[in-house]
N, C-alpha and C positions, 0 to 999 in steps of 0.2 A: 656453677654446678660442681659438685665434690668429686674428685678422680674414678670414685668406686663407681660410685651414680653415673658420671658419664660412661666408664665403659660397660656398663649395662645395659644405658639407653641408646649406645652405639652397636652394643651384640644387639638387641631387638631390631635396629635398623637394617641388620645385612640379613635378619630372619625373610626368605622372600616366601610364598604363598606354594605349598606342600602341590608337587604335582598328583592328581587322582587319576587313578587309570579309569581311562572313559570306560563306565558303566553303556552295556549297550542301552540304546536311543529309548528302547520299549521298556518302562520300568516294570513291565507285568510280567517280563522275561527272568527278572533275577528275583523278584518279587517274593519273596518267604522262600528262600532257598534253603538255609539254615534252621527254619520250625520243620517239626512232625504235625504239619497242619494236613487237615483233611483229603488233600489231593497225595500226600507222601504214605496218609494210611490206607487212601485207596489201592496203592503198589505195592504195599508190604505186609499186608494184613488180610487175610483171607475175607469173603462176603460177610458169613456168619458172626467171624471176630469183630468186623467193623460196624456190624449191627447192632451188634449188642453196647461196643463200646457207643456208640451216637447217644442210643439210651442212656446210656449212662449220663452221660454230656449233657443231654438237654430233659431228661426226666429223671433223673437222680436214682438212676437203678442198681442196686449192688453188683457190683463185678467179684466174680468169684475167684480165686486160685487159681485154677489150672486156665482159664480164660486170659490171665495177667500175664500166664507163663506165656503168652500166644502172643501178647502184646508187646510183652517186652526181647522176643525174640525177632520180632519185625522190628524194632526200635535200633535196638540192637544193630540190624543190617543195614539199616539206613546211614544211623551215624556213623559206621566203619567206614560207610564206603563215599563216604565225607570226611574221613582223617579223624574219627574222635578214635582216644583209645582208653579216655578215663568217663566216669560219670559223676555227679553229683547234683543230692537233692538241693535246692537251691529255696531258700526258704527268707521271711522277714519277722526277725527278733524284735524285739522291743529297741531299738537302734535309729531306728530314721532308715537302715538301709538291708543291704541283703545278705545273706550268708551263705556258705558253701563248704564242705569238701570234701574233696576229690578222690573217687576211688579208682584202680584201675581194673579193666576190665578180666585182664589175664586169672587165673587158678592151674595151680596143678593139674595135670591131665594125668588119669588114670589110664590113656591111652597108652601103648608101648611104643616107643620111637618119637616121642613128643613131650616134651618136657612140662611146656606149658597150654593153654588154649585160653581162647577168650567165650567169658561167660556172663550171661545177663540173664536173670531168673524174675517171674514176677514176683519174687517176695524183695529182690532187691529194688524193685520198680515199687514196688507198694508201701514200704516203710524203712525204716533206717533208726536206727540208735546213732545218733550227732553227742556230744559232751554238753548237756544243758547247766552247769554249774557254771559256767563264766559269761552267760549272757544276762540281762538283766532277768530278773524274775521277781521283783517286788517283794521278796520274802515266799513264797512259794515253795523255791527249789534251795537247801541250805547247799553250801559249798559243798560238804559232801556227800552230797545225792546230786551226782552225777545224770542219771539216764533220763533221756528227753528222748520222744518219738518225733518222724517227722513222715508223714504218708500223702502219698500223692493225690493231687489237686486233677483230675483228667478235663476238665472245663478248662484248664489254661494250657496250651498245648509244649511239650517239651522244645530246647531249641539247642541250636550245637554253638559253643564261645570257643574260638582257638582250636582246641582237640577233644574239648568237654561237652559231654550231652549233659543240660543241665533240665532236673524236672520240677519243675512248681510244686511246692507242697506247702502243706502246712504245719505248725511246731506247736507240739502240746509236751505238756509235762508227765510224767510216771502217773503222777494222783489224774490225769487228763483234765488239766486246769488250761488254756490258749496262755502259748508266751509267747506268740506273736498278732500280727496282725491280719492275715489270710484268715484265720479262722472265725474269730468273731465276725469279719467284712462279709463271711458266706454265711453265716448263718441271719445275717442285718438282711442280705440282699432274700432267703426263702420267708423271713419274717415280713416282709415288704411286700409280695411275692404274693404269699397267702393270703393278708389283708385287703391288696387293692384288686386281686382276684376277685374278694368277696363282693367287695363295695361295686365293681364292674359290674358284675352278674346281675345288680338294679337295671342294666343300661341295653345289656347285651348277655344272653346266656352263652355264647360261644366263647367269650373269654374262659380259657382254662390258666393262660398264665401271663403275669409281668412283670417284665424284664426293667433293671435298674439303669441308665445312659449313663456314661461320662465323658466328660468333651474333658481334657484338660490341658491349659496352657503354658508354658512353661517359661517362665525369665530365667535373664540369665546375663551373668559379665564377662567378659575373657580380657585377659589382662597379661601382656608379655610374662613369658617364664622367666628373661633373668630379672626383670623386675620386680618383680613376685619372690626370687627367690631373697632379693634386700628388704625384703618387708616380712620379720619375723611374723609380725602381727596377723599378718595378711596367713602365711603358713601355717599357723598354730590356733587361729582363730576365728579365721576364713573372713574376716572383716578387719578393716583399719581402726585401730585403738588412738591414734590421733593424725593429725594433720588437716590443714588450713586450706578450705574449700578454694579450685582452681578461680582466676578472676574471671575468664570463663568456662561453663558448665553449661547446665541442661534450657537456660534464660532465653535464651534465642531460637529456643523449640526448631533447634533447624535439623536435629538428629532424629527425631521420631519420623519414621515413614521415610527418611530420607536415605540415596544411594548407600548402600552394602559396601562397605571398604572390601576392597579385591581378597587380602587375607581373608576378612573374616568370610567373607563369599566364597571361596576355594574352602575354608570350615565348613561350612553351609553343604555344601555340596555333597561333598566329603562324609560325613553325619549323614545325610541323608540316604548315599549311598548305603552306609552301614546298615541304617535304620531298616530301610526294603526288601532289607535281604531276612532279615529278622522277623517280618511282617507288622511292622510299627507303621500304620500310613500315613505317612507325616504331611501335612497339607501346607501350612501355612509357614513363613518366614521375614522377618523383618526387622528394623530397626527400633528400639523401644526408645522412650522417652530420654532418658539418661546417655551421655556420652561411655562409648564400649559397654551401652545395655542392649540384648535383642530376645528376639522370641520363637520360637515355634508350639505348630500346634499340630494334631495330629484328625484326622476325621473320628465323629465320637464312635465308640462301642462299648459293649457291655463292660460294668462296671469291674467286676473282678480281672478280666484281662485287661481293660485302661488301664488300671493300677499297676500291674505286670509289668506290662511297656509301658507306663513310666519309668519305675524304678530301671529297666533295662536302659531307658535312652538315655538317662543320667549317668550311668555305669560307661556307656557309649561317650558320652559326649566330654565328659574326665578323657578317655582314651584318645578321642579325637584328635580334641583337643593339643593335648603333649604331640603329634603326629607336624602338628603346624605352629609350634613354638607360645603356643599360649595357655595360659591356668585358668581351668575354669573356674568362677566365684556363685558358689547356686548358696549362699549366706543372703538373710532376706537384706541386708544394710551393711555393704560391703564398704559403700563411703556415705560419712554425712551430709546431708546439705541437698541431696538430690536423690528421684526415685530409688526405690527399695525394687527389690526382686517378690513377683508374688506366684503363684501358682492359680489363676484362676478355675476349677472347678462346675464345668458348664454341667446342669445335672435333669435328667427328666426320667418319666416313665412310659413305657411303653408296653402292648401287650401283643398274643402271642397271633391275633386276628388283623394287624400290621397300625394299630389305632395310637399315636400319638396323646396320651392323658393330658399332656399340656400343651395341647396344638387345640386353638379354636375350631368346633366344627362349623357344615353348612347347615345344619339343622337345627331346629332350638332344644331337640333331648341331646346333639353330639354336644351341643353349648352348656347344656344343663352339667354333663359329665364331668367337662370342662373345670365349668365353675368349680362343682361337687370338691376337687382334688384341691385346684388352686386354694379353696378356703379350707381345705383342710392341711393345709400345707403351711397356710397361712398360721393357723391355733397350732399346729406343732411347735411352730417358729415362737410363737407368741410366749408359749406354755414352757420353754425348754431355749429359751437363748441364751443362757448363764449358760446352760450346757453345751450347745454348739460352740458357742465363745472358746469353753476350755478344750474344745477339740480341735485348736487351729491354734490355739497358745502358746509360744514356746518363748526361750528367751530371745531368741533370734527376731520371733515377729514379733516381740512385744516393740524391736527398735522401729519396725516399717511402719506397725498400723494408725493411722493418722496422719500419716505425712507422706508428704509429696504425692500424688497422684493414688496412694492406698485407702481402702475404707478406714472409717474411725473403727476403735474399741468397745463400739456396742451396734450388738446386733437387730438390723431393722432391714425391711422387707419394700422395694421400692417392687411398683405395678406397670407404673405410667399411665396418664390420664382415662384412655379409654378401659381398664378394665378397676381401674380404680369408681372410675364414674359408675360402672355396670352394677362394682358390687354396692356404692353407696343408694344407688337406685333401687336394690335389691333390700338393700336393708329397711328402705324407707316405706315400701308399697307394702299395699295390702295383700291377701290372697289372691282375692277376686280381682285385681288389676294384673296381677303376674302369670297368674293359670287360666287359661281358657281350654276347654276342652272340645272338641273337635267331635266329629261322629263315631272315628276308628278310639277315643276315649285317650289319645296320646296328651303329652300335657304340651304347651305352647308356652315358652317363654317372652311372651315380646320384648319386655324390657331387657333381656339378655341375650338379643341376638347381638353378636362381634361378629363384624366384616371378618370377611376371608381374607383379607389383606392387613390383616392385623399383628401378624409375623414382619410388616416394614414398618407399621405407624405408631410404634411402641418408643419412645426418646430411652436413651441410658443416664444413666446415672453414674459415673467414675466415684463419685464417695459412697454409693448404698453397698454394704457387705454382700446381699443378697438381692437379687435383681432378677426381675424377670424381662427377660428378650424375647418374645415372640413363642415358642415352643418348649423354652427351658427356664432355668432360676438359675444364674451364672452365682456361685458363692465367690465374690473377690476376695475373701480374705483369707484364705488359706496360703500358706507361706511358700518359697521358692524350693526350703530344703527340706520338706513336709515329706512323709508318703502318703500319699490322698487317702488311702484307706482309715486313717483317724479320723479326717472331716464324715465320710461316706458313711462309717459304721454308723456314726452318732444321727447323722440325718436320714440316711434308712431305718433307723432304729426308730426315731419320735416318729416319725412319718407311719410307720406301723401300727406304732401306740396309737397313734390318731385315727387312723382308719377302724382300726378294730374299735373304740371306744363310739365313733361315727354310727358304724355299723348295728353294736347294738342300741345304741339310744334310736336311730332310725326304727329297728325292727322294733323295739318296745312300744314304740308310737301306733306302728302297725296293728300289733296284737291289739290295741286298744279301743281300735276302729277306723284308724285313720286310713286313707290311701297312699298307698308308696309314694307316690309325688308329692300329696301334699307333707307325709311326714318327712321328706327329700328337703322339700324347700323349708319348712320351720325351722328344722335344724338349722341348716347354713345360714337361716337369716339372723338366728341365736348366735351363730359364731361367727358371721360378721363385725355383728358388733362385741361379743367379746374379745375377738382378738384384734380389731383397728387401733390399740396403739402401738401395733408394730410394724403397724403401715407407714412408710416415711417418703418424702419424693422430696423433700426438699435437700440444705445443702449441708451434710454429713459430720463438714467438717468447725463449722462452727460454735460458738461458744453457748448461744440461745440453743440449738438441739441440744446438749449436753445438758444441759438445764432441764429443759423439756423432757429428754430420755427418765431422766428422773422423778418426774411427776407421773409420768406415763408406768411407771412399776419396773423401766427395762434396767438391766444388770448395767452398772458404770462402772464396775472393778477393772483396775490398771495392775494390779498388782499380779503377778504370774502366778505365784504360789497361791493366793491367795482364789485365783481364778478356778484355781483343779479343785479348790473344793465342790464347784457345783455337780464332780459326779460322785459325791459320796452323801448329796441328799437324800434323806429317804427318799422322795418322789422320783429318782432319780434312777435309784437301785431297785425303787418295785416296777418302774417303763423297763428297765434291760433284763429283771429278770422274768417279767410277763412277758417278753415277746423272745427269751428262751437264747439273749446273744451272749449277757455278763453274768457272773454269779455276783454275789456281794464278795466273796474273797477276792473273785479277779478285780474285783474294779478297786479293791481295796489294795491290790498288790501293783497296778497298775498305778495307782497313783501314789506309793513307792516311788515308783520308777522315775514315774514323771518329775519329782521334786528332786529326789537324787540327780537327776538327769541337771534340770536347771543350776541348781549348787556347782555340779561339776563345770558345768560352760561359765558362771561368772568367775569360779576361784580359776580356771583357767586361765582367763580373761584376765585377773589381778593380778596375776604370776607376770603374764608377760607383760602386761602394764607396766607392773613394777620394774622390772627386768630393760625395758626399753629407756624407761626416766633415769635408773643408774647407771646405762653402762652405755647407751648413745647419747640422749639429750644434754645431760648436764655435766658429761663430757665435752661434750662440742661444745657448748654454752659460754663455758668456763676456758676453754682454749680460744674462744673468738673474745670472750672479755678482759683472756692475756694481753693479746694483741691490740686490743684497745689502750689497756692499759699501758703498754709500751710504747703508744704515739703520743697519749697523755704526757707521760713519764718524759720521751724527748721534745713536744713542746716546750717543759720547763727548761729543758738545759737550752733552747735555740732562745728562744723569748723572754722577754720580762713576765713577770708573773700575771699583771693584767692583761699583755697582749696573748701569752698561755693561755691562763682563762678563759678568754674569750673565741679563743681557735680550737679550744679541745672542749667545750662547752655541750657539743654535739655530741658528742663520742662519749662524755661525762653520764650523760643523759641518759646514756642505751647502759653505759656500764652498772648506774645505777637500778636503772630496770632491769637488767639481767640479774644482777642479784637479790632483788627483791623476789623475782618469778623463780626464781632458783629454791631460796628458803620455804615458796608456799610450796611447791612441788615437793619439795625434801619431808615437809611440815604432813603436807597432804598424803603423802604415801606411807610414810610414817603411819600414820594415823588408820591409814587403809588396812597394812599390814596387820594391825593390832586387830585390828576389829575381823579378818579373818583368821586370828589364830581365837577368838574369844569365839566365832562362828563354831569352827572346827569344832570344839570341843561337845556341842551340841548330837544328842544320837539320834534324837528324833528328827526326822529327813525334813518333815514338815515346819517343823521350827526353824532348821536348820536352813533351809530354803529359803523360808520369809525372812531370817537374820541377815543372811547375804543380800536379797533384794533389799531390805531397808536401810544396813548401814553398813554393807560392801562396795554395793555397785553404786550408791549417788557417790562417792568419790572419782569415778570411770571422768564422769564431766567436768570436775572441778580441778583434775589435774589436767586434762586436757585442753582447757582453755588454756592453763597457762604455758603449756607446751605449744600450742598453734599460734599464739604470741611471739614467743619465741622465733617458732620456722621466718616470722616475719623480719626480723629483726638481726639473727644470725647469718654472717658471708654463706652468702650461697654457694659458695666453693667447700666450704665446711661440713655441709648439711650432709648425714647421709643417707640418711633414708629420699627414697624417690617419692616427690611431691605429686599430690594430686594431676597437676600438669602434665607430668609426664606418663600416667599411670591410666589416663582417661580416657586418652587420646589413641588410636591404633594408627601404627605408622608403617 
């Protein structure tokens, strides 16, 4: 091991496990101490104020001016007398993550004998002019046109970071185009909302409204800081750009589920503590599949605050993190060879009369309901999985998806036997064997009565992208450094499309004589079978489904640039702009971004590629092939030249392989280089995107092989970069 590496790997040794101040016993005691959640507006907010505002909250009621000023003066009170003395709107750009800044509360006082005083007015509470020329905007916003609005979000509750009240909003542009991703996520979630309200109403007139789920899971690496800090690649890229898989790794399956290393448990805890106080409720914690991979998970709620507290526990869990000596890696393929990081996505719906939409009932009309969704969930999926695909696309996942333990890169719909069986049953029978009508004239399912216990007897599937578990459709393939509100826009969106599209063909049936049930069940037994080829239960990752996917009509593009076209299909731009979430410009500006975005993470990526092959590897390379060569070199003087030969023979060996692996690496990057300066030059982003994915990044592996050869082969006393081995392991 090389001087620098060990004394890295020896600072991480005397790193010991961050003491936490014991959090008291009862977590409901510190529990949302830091949000302005509903028991903080009950204390600082008069009856009236907080009535109006709940409306707000849960029926989407205008709040007026001088009502805001009321609100943001209880706000105000709360967070001073919690240490804040700055605020800001706290918003998600087109970034992957959050933005902020900070104003302070102080103004001139008109008062005499006071210089200053602290003010918070509901127009500062309500909107904000931020600088929107340096965020992405897809062409939208030019550099100079500056002004971006950003207005509060009252559904996600304000929370205090440090000395900061920060408030959920959302970011539009001057022309009120979304440059983030809050905006379109809420109007996906009333588009949804509206739709399976209507569709409800078949079932139950008391539904007035329903609510979007997200459960979401989070992977994740922690990886010593000073080792982290020897590993450009690892810093500037959030993933390792080469090195030679540990001899062991994840093979021994002994780290999934297995004991909590004491660090990362004191982590654990720690994080958790933060999280409670935040009102994040974080449930679950454990070891993932991958050596220093783990997880948590939180209890599901509503979709627009999941998304919130995620982006916040990731913000958290960076901070933690550095508190206990380690870097966190939320890159989905941080190392090769072994599990990726994913973000699973548990998603359902639910309405306002407390009915689970994808929870099996005990009746055969709550099963009919059931079904109803399930299969139209099903033709969303079926109708629009190019498009879900490019909502979970990034360069990052394009490394996890299909490997190790991730779904493949095409989207299909696992059920598990019994509701797979129900629906093939469904498709197969007649009217008169499915509907029996009773005296009170209710319809009777028999062939689609599911056990109540059908939330345990459901098997998983670890390669379906899309999976139903008992009450929900977990999406796995959404990535670790994701913000879920991409996957969610896009699957509340078709999901919408679908209902409404349900709805009227049902009711046209109606009008034409039919009865509600029977035109209930035609329909779904019509789109059973049109959408069963994107039923899949088998095994994901094989070479016969890819085949199959293909006969079946489902999307097989690998290519990332090549994936974001599926949202600038017509069909694609007339579902977002019929259910009122995308214009055609934004989605046109949006996937700007997107390809801009990818371009920038591979040329990243090549830079310090390059950068790592000239100025470590074949340095050290070529200093351990000195020294070879000077044992060679004094064979000759000690020996005859046969007995040389045959004593330096060894050494001969590696010398010559080193400089072979030497000239392709030189050869290879060479070559890399060229083909991103001939990229570069390209103005169209889309071009410019696909150029880099097709003849920037296959170079990534082919210099890489010959570099992890190498690690093999060069004094490990030389090496400086820290090996897999040491990097995997938490000590």
């Amino acid at each position: 091991m090389s001087n620098l590496r060990f004394k890295a790997v020896e600072e991480a040794f005397k790193k010991k496990a961050v003491a936490v101040s014991a959090p008291d016993s009862l977590t409901s005691k510190y529990y949302g101490k830091y949000v302005f959640n509903k028991e903080q507006m009950a204390k600082y907010l008069s009856k009236e104020t907080l009535k109006v505002l709940t409306n707000v909250i849960e029926k989407g009621e205008t709040l007026d001016r001088e009502l805001a000023n009321h609100i943001a003066a209880g706000m105000k009170m709360w967070a001073m007398e919690l240490g804040a003395t700055h605020y800001t709107h706290w918003f998600q750009p087109l970034t992957e993550g959050t933005a902020e800044k900070h104003d302070s509360f102080i103004e001139y006082s008109k008062a005499p004998g006071s210089p200053v005083i602290e003010e918070f007015s509901g127009k500062l509470l309500a909107q904000q002019e931020p600088d929107a020329s340096s965020f992405p905007s897809g062409g939208i916003r030019n550099t100079f046109e500056a002004r971006g609005y950003t207005a509060w979000d009252p559904s996600s509750p304000a929370f205090i970071i440090d000395d900061t009240l920060c408030i959920p909003t959302v970011f539009i542009s001057y022309t009120g185009e979304a440059l983030d991703y809050k905006t379109p996520l809420m109007k996906s979630l009333n588009a949804v909302d509206k739709a399976a309200t209507e569709v409800c109403q078949y079932f139950d007139l008391k539904v007035k409204k329903v609510y979007s789920y997200l459960g979401w899971e989070q992977e994740y690496f922690l990886v010593d800081e000073s080792l982290y800090a020897t590993r450009p690649d690892l810093m500037l890229t959030g993933r390792t750009l080469m090195g030679h898989e540990s001899a062991k790794n994840q093979q021994l399956e002994d780290h999934y589920f297995g004991s909590i290393p004491t660090r990362v448990h004191a982590y654990m805890k720690d994080l958790e503590f933060e999280g409670y106080k935040y009102g994040i409720p974080l449930k679950t914690r454990h070891n993932e599949v991958a050596p220093n991979q783990f997880e948590l998970a939180p209890i599901f709620g509503e979709t627009n605050l999941a998304v919130d507290q995620n982006l916040l526990i990731m913000s958290l869990m960076k901070k933690v993190a550095r508190r206990h000596g380690f870097r966190l890696l939320l890159h989905e393929k941080p190392f090769a060879g072994i599990n990726g990081s994913g973000k699973h996505n548990n998603w359902s719906l639910g309405t306002d009369t407390g009915v689970g939409l994808l929870t099996p009932g005990k009746t055969p009309e709550e099963n009919l309901q059931f079904i109803t969704f399930v299969v139209n969930i099903l033709m969303a999926l079926y109708k629009n999985n190019a498009l879900l695909k490019a909502s979970i696309m990034t360069a990052q996942n394009a490394h996890r998806l299909g490997a190790n333990e991730a779904p493949p890169a095409i989207i299909s719909a696992f059920l598990g036997s019994q509701v797979s069986a129900t629906l093939d049953k469904l498709e197969n029978s007649t009217s008169d064997e499915a509907i029996v009508m009773d005296t009170k004239q209710r319809m009777k399912l028999g062939v689609a009565k599911i056990p109540e216990v059908l939330l345990d007897n459901t098997d998983r599937n670890r390669t379906s992208p899309f999976a139903f578990t008992g009450n929900r459709f977990e999406f796995r393939a959404v990535g670790s450094s994701a913000n879920c509100a991409s996957a969610m826009i896009v699957l509340n969106s078709i999901v919408a499309a679908q209902l409404t599209e349900f709805k009227k063909t049902v009711d046209a049936k109606i009008e034409k004589g039919a009865t509600k049930d029977k035109a209930i069940f035609d329909v779904l037994k019509e789109y059973i079978k049109t959408s069963k080829p994107i039923r899949f239960d088998g095994n994901g990752y094989s070479d016969e489904w890819k085949a199959e996917a293909v006969k079946r009509g489902l999307d097989n593009e690998t290519s990332v640039p090549l994936i974001y076209d599926a949202y600038l299909k017509p069909e694609s731009i007339k579902l977002f702009e019929s259910v009122g979430v995308f214009s055609k410009r934004e989605l046109h500006a949006r996937n700007e971004v997107k390809w801009e975005t990818y371009t920038k993470k591979i040329q990243i990526e090549a830079r310090v590629l390059g950068d790592l092959v000239m100025n470590h590897i074949i340095p050290v390379a070529t200093g351990y092939q000195s020294l070879l060569l000077d044992n060679v070199y004094k064979m000759y003087q000690v020996y005859d030249k046969n007995q040389a030969a045959k004593l330096s023979a060894h050494n001969t060996g590696i010398i010559e392989e080193i400089s072979e692996r030497i000239a392709t690496i030189k050869s290879k990057t060479e070559k890399m280089v060229e083909a991103r300066k001939i990229a570069n030059k390209i103005d169209d982003e889309r071009k410019k995107a696909i150029e880099y994915h097709d003849n920037v990044f296959p170079y990534f592996d082919e210099i890489r092989y010959q570099v992890d050869k190498l690690e093999l082969i060069v004094d490990d006393e030389l090496w400086t970069l820290p090996k897999y081995r040491e990097l995997l392991f938490v000590r």
